[in-house]
TORPA-4810 file (N, C-alpha, C, O; in nm, 3 decimals):
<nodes>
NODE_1_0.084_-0.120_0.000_0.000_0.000_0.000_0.088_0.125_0.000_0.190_0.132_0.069_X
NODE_2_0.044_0.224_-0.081_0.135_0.347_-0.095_0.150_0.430_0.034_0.070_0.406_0.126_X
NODE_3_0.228_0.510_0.048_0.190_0.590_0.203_0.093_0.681_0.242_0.052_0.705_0.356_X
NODE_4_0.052_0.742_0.105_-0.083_0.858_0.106_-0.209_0.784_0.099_-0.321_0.833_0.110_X
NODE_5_-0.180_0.666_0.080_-0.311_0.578_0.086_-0.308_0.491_0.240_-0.414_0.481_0.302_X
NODE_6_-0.238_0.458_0.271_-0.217_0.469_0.391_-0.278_0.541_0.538_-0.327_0.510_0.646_X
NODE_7_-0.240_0.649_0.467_-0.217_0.775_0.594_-0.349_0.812_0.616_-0.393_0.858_0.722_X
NODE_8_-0.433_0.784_0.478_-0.590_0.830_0.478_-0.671_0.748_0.559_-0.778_0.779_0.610_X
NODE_9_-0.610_0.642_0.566_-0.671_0.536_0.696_-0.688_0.589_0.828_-0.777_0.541_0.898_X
NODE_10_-0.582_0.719_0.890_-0.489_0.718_1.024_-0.571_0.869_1.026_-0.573_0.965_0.950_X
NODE_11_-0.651_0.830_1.184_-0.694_1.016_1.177_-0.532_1.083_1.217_-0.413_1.053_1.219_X
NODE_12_-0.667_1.242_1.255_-0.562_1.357_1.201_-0.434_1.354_1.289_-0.313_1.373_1.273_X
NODE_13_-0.546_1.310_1.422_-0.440_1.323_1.542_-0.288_1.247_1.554_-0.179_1.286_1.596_X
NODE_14_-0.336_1.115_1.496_-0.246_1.003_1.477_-0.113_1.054_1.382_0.005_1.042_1.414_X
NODE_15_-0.158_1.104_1.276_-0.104_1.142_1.144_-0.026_1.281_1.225_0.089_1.291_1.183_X
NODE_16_-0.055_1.370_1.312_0.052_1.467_1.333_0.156_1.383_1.442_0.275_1.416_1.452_X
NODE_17_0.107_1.291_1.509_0.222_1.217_1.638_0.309_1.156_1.504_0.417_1.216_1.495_X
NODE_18_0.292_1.065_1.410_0.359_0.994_1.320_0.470_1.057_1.236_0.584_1.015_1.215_X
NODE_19_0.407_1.170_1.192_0.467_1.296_1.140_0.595_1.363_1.196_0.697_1.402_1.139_X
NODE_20_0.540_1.361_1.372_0.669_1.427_1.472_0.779_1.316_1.472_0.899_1.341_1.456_X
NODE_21_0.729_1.195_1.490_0.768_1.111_1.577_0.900_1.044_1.461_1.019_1.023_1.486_X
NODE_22_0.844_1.029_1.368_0.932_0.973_1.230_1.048_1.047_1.227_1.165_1.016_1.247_X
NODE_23_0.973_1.191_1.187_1.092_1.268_1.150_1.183_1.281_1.286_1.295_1.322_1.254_X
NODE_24_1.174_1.266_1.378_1.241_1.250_1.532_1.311_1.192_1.520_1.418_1.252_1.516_X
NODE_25_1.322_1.050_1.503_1.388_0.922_1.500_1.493_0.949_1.370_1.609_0.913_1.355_X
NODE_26_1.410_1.024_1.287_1.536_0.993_1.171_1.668_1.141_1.201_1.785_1.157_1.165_X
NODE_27_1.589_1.210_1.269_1.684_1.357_1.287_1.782_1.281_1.381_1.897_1.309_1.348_X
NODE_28_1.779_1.218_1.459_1.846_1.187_1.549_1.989_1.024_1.596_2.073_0.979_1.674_X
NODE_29_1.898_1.004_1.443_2.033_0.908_1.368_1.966_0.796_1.326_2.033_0.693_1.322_X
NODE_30_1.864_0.792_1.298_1.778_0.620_1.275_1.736_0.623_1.139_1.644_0.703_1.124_X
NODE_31_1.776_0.555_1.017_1.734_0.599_0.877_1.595_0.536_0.843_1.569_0.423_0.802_X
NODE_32_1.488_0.674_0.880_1.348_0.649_0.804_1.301_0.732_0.725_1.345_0.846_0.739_X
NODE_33_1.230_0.717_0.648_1.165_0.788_0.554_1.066_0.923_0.574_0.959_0.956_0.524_X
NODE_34_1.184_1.003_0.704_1.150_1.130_0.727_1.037_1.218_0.658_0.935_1.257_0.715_X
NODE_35_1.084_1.251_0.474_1.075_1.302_0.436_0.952_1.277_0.286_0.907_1.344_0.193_X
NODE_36_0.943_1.165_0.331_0.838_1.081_0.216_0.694_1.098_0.341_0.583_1.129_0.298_X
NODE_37_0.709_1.080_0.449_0.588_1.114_0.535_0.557_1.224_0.546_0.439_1.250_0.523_X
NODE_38_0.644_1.326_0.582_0.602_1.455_0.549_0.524_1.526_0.441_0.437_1.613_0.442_X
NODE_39_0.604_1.436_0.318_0.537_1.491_0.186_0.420_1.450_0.135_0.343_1.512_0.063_X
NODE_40_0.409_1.302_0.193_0.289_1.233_0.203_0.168_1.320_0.262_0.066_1.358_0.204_X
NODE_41_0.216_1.346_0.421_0.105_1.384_0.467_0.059_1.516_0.438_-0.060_1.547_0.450_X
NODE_42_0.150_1.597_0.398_0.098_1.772_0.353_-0.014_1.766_0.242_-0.121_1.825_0.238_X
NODE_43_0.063_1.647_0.121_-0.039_1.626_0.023_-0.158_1.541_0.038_-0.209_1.503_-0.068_X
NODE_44_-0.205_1.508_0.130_-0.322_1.431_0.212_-0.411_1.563_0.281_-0.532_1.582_0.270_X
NODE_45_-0.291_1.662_0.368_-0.387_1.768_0.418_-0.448_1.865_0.309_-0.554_1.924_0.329_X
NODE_46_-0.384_1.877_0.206_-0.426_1.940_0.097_-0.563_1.922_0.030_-0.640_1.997_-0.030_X
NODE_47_-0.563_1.779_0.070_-0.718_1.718_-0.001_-0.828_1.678_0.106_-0.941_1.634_0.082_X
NODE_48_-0.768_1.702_0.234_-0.879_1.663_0.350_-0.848_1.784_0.456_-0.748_1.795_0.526_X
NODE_49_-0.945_1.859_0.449_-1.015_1.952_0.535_-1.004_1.930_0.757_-1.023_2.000_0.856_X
NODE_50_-0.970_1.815_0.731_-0.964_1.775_0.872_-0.836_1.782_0.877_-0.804_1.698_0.962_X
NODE_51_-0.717_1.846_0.826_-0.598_1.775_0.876_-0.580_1.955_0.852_-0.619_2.024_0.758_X
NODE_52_-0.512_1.992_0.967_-0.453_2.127_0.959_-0.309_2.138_0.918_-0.220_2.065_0.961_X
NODE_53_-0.295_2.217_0.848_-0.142_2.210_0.791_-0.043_2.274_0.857_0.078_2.256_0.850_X
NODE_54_-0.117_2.365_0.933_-0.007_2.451_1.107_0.024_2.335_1.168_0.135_2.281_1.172_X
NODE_55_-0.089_2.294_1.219_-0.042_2.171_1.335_0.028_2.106_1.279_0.137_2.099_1.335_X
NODE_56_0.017_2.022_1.147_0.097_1.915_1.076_0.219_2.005_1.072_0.314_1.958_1.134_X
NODE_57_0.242_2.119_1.016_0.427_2.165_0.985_0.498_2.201_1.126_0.621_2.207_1.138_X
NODE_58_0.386_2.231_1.257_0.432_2.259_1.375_0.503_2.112_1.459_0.592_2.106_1.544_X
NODE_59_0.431_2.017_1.403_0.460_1.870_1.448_0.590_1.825_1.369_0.652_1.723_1.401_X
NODE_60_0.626_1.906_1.264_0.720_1.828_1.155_0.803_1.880_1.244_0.880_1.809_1.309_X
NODE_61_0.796_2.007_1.257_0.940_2.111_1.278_0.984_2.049_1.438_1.089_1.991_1.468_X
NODE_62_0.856_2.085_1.535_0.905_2.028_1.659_1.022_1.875_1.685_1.114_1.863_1.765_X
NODE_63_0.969_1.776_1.583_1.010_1.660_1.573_1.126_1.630_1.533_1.184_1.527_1.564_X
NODE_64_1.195_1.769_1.416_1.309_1.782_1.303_1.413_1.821_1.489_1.514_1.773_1.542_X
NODE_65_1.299_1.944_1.528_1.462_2.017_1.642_1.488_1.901_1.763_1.591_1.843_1.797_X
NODE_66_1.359_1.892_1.808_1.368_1.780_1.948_1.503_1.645_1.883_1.611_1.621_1.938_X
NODE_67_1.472_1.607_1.811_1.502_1.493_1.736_1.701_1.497_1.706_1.801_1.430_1.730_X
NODE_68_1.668_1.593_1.654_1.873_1.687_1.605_1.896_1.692_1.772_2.007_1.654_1.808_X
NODE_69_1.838_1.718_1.837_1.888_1.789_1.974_1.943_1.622_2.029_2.056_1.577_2.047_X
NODE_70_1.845_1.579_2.039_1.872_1.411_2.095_1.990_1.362_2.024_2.087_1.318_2.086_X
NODE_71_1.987_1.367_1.929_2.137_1.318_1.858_2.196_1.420_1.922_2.180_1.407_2.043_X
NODE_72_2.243_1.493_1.899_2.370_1.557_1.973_2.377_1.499_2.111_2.476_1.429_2.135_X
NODE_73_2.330_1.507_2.160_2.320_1.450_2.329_2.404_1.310_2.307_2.512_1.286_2.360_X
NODE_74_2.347_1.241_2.238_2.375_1.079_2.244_2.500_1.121_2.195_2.586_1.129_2.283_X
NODE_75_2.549_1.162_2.036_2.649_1.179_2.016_2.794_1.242_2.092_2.911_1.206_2.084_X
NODE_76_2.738_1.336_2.155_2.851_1.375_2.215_2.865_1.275_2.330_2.978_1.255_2.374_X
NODE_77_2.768_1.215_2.379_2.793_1.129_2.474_2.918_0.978_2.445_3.016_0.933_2.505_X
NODE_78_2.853_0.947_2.340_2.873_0.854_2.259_3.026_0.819_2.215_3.089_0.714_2.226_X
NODE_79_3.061_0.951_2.159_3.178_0.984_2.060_3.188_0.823_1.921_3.111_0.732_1.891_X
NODE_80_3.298_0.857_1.885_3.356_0.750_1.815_3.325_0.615_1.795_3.335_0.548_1.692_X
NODE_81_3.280_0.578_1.923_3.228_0.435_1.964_3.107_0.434_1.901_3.093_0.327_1.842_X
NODE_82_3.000_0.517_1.887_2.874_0.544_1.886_2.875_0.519_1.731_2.789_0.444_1.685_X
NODE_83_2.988_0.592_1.625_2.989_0.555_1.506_2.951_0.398_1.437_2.861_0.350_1.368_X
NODE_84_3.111_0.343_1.518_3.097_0.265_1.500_3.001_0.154_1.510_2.983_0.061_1.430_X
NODE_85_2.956_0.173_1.594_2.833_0.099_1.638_2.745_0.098_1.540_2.708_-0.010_1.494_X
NODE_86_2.683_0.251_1.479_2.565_0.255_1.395_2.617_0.219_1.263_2.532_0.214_1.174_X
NODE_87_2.770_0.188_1.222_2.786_0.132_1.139_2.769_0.021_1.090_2.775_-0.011_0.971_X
NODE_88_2.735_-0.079_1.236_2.714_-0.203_1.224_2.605_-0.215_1.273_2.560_-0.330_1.262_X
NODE_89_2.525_-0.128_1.336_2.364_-0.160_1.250_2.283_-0.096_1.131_2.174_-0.115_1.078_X
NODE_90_2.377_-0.023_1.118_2.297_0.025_0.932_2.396_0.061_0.899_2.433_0.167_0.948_X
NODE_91_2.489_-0.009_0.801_2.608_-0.028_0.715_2.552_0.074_0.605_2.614_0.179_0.585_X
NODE_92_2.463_0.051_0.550_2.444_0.120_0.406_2.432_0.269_0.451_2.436_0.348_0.357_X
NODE_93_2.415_0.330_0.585_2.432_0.472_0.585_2.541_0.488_0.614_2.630_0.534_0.541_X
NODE_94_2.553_0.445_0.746_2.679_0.473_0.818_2.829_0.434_0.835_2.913_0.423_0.925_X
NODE_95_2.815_0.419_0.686_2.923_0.356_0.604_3.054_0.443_0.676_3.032_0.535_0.754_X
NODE_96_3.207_0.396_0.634_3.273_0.462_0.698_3.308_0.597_0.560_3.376_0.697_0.584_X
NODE_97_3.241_0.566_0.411_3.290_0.631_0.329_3.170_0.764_0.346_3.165_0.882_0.313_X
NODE_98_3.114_0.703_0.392_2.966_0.828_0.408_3.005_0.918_0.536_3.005_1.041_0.541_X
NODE_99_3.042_0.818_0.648_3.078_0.913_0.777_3.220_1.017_0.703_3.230_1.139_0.721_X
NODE_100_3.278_0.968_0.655_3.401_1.066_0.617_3.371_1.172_0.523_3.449_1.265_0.502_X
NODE_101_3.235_1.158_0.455_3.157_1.261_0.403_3.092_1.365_0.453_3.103_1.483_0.418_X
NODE_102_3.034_1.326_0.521_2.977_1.395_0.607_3.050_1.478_0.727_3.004_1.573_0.790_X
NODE_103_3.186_1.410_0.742_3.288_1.508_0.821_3.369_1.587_0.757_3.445_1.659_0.821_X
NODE_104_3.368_1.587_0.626_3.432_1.676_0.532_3.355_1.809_0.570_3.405_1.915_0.605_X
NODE_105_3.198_1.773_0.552_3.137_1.874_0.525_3.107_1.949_0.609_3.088_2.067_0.581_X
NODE_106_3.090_1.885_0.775_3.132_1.984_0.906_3.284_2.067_0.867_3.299_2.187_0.891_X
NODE_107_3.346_2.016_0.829_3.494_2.093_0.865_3.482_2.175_0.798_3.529_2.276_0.849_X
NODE_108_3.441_2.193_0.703_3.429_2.310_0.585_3.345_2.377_0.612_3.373_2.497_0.607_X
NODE_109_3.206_2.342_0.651_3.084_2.462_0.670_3.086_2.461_0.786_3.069_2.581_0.808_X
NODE_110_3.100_2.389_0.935_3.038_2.410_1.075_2.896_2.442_1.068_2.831_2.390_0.977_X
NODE_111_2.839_2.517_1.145_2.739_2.494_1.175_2.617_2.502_1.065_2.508_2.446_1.078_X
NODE_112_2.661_2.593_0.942_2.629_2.597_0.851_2.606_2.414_0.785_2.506_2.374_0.726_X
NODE_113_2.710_2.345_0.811_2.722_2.170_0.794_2.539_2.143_0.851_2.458_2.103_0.767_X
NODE_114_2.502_2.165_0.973_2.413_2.134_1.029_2.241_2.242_0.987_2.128_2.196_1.001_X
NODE_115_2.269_2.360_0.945_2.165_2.384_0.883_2.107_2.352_0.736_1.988_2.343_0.705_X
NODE_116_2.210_2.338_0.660_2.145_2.261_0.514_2.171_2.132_0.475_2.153_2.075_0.367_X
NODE_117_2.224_2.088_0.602_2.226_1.948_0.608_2.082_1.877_0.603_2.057_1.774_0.541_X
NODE_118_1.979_1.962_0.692_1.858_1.949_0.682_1.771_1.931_0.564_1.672_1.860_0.582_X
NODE_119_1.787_1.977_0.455_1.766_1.947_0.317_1.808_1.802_0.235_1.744_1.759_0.139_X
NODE_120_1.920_1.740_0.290_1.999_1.659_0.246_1.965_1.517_0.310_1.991_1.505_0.430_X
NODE_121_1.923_1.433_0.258_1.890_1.302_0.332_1.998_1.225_0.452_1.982_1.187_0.568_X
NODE_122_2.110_1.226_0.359_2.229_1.163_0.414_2.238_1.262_0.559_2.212_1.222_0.673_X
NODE_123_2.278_1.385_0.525_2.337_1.451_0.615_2.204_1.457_0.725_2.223_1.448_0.847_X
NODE_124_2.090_1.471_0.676_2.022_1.441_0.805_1.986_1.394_0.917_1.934_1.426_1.024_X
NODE_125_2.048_1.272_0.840_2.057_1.128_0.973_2.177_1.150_1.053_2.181_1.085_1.158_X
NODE_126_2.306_1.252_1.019_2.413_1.258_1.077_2.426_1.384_1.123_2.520_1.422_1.192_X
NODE_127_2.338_1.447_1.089_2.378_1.612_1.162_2.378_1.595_1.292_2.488_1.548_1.322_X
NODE_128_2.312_1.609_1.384_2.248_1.589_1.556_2.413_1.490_1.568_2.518_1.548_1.595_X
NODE_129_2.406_1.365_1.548_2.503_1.286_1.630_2.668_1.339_1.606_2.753_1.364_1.692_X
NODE_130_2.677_1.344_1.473_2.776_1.389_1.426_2.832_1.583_1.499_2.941_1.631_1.530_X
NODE_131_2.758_1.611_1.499_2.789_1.738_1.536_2.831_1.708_1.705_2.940_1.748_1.746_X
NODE_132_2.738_1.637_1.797_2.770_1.609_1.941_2.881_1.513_1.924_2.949_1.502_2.026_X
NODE_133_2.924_1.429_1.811_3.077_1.354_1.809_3.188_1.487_1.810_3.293_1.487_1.874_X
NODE_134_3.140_1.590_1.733_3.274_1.644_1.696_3.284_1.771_1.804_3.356_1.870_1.793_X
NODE_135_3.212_1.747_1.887_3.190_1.854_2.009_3.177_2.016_1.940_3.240_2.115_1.979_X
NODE_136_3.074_2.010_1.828_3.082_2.137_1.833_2.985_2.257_1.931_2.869_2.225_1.959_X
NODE_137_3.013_2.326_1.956_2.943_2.449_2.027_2.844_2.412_2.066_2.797_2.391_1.954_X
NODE_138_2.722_2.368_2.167_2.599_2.392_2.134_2.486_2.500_2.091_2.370_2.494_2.049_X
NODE_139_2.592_2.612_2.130_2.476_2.725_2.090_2.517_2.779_1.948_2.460_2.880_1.907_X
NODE_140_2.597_2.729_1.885_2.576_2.725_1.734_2.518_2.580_1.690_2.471_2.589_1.576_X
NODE_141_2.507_2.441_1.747_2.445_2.369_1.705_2.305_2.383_1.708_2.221_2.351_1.623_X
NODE_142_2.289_2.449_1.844_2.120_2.501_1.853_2.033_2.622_1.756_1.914_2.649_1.742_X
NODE_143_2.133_2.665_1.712_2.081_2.804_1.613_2.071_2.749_1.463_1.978_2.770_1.385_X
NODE_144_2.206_2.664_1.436_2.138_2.620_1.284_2.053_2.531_1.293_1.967_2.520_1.205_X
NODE_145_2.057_2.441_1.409_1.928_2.339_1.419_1.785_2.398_1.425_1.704_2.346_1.349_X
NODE_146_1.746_2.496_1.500_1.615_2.529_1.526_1.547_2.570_1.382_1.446_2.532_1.323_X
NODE_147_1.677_2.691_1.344_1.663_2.786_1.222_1.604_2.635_1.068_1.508_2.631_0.992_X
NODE_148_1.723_2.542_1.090_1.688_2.515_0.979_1.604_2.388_1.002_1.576_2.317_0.905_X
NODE_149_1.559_2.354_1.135_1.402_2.228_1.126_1.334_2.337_1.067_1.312_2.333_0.946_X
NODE_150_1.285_2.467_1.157_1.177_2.582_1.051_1.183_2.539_0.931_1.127_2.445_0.874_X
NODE_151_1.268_2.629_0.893_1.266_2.624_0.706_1.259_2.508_0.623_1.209_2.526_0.512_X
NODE_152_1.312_2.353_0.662_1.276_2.282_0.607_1.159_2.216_0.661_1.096_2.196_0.557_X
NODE_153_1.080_2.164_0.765_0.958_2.137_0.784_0.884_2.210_0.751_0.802_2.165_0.671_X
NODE_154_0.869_2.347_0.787_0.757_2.435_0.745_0.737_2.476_0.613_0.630_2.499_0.556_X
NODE_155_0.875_2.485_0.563_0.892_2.535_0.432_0.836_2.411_0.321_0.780_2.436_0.215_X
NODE_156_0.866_2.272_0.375_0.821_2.166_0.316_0.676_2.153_0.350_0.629_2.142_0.237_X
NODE_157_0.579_2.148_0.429_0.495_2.168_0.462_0.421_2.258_0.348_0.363_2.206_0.252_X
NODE_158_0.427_2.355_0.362_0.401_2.454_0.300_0.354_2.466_0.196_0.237_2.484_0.163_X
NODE_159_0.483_2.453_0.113_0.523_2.414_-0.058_0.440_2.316_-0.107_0.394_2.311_-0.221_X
NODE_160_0.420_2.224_0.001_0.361_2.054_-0.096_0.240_2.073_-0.050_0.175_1.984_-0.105_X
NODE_161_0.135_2.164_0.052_0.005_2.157_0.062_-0.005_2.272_-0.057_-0.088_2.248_-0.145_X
NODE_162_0.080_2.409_-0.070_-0.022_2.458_-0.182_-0.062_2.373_-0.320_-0.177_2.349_-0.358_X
NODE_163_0.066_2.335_-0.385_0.105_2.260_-0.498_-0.032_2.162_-0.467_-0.123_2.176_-0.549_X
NODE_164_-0.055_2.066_-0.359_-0.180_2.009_-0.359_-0.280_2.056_-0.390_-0.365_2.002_-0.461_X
NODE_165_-0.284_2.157_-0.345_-0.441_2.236_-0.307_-0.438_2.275_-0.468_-0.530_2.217_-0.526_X
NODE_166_-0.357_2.358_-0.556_-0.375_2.390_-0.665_-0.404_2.262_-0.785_-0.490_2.249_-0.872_X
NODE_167_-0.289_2.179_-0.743_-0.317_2.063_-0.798_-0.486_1.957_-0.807_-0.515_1.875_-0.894_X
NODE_168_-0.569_1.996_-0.687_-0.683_1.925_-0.705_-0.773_2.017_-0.738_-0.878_1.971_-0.783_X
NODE_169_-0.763_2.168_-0.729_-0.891_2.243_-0.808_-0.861_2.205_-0.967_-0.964_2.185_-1.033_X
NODE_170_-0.718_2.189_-1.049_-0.727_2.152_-1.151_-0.786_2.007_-1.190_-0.850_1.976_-1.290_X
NODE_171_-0.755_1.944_-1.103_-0.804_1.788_-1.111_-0.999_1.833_-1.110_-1.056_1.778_-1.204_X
NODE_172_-1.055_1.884_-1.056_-1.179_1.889_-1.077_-1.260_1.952_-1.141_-1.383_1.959_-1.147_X
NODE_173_-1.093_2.039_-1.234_-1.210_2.091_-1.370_-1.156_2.015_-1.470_-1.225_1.998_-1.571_X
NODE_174_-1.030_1.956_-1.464_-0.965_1.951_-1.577_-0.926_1.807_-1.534_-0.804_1.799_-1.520_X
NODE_175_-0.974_1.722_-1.515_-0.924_1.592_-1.491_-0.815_1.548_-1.566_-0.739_1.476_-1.501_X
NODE_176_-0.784_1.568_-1.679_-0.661_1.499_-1.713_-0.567_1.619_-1.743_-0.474_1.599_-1.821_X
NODE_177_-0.584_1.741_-1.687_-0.470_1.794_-1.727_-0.419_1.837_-1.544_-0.339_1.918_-1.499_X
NODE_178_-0.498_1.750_-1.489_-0.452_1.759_-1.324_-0.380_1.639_-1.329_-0.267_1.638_-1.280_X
NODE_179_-0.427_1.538_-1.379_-0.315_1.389_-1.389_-0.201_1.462_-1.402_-0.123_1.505_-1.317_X
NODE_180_-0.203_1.470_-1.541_-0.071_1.518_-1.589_-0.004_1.600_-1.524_0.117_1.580_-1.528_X
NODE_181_-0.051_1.717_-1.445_0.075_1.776_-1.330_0.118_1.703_-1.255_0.239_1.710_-1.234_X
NODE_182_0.029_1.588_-1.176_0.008_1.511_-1.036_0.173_1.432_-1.092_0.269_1.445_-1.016_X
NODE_183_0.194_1.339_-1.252_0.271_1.305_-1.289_0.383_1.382_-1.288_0.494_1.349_-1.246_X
NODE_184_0.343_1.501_-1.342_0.525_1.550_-1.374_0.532_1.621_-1.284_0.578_1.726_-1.329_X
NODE_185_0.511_1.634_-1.159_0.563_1.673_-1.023_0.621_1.566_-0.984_0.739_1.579_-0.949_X
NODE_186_0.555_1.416_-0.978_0.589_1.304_-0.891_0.708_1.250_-1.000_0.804_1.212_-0.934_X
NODE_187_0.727_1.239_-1.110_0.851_1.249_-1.207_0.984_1.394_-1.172_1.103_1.383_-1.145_X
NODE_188_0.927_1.477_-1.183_1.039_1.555_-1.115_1.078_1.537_-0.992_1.199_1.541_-0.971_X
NODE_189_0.994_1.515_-0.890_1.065_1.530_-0.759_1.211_1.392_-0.746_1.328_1.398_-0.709_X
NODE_190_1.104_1.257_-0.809_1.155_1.140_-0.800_1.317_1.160_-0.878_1.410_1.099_-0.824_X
NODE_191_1.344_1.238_-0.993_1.469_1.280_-1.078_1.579_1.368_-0.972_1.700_1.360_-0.953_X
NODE_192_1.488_1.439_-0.924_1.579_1.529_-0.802_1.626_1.465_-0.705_1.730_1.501_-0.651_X
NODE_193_1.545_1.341_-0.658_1.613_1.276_-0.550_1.701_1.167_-0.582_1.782_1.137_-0.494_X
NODE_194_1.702_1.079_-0.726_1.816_1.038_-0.793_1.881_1.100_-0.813_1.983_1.037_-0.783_X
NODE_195_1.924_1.233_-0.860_2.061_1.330_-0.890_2.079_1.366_-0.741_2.201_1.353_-0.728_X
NODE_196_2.037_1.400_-0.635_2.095_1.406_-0.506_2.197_1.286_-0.465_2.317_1.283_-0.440_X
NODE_197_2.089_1.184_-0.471_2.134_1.068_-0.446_2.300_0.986_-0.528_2.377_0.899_-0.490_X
NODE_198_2.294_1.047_-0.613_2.417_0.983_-0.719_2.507_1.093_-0.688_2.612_1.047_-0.641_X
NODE_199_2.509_1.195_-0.695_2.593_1.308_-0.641_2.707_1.243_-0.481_2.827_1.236_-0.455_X
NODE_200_2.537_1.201_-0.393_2.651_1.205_-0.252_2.676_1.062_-0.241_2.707_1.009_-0.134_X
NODE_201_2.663_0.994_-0.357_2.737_0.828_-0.361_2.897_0.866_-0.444_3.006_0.823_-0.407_X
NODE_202_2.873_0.952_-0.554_3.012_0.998_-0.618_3.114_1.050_-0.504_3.228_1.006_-0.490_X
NODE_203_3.061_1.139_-0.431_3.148_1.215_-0.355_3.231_1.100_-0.259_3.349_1.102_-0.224_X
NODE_204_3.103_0.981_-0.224_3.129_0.879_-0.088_3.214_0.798_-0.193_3.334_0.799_-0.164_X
NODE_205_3.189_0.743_-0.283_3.328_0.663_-0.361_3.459_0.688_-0.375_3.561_0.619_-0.377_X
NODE_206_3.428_0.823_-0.387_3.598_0.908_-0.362_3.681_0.912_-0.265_3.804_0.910_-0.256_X
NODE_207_3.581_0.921_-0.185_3.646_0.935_-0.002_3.792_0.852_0.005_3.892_0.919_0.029_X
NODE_208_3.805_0.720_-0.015_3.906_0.639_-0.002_4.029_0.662_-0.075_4.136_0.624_-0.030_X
NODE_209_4.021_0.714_-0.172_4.122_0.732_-0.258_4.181_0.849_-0.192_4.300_0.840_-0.224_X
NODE_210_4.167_0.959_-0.114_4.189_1.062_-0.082_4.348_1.051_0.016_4.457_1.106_0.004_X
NODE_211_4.287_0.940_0.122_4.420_0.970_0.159_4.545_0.908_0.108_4.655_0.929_0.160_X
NODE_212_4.524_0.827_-0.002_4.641_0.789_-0.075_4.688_0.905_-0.148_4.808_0.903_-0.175_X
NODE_213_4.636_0.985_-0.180_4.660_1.111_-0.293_4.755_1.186_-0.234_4.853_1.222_-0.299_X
NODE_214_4.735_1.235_-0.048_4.742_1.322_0.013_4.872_1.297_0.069_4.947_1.394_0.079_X
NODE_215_4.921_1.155_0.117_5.032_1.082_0.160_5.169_1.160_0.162_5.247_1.197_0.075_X
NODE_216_5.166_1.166_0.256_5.310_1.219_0.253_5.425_1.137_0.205_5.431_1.036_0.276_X
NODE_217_5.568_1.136_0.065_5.640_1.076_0.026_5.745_1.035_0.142_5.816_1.106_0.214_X
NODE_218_5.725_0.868_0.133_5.827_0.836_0.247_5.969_0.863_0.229_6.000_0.876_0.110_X
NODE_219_6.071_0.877_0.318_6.197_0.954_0.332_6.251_0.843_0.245_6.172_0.752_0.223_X
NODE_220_6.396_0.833_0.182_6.452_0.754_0.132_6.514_0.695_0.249_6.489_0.762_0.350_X
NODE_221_6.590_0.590_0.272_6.657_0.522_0.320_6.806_0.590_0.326_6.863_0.634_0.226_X
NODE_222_6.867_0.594_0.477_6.994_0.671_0.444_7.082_0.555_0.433_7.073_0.447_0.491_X
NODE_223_7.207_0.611_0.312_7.323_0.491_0.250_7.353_0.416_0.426_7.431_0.322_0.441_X
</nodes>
């Protein structure tokens, strides 16, 4: 069963705890489908009158900061060990070529690493822990965290109930020329998240080769 077909099963109330609670778990280092529920459910409130889209983006956002915050906690608690660990229960994220990705990209942006990381699937699951591994600041972890759960829950929220809402007044005059957006939205988004996706697998393939590149030339041997 699809998830918007799904979700239409689950009242409203249920559907904003699920909403918090998902995106919680995944802000905070657990890889779920954060961001497919969210989008799910905005475009569900779009077409059902019972589901408020404040409460739903207030539940996203609460869930995005609470969630980042908890990872940091664990993480800094955690350190190094904690990596490892989640490497060996979810290998395919917490790969060691992905963790070295994702620490590139703290070292270079800081806290900035942790606000548009929020956009980024990968980096989502690692912002919160990763940032409490690398002991950064908390009151710059707390400022790009809050700042950017807002903008991406609400902003996601937002975006995918109007696009709904516009999307079904066309569907009910224009039935097939509402298909046809419903399609080439769900074709574009799906293209955007393959070119994300192949992007931060290129970058993670590289990772290894790096420090052979970087190697310092060993001394010769003295006569």
């Amino acid at each position: 069963m699809h998830v918007q077909e799904w979700l239409e099963t689950v009242p409203p109330l249920s559907i904003y705890l699920l909403v918090g609670v998902v995106i919680g778990l995944e802000s905070l280092g657990i890889p779920l489908p954060g961001e497919i529920v969210l989008v799910s459910s905005a475009l569900l409130a779009s077409q059902h009158g019972d589901i408020n889209p404040y409460v739903l983006g207030a539940c996203a956002t609460a869930g995005a900061i609470i969630g980042d915050s908890i990872g940091y906690a664990i993480g800094r608690k955690g350190g190094r060990p904690l990596l490892a660990w989640l490497g060996g229960k979810f290998p395919k994220h917490f790969s060691e070529a992905n963790i070295a990705l994702a620490e590139r990209s703290f070292e270079k942006w800081g806290m900035w690493a942790v606000f548009f990381g929020r956009f980024v699937a990968l980096l989502r699951i690692f912002a919160g822990p990763l940032a409490g591994v690398l002991r950064m600041p908390y009151w710059k972890f707390a400022i790009a965290n809050v700042f950017g759960g807002i903008l991406w829950a609400g902003g996601t929220t937002a975006v995918i109930y109007s696009v709904g809402v516009v999307a079904e007044a066309w569907l009910k005059r224009f039935s097939w020329v509402g298909l046809v957006l419903a399609v080439l939205i769900g074709v574009t988004s799906m293209l955007i998240l393959k070119s994300r996706a192949k992007k931060a697998a290129a970058k993670a393939e590289a990772v290894p080769a790096a420090p052979a590149a970087e190697r310092e030339p060993v001394p010769a041997a003295a006569d």
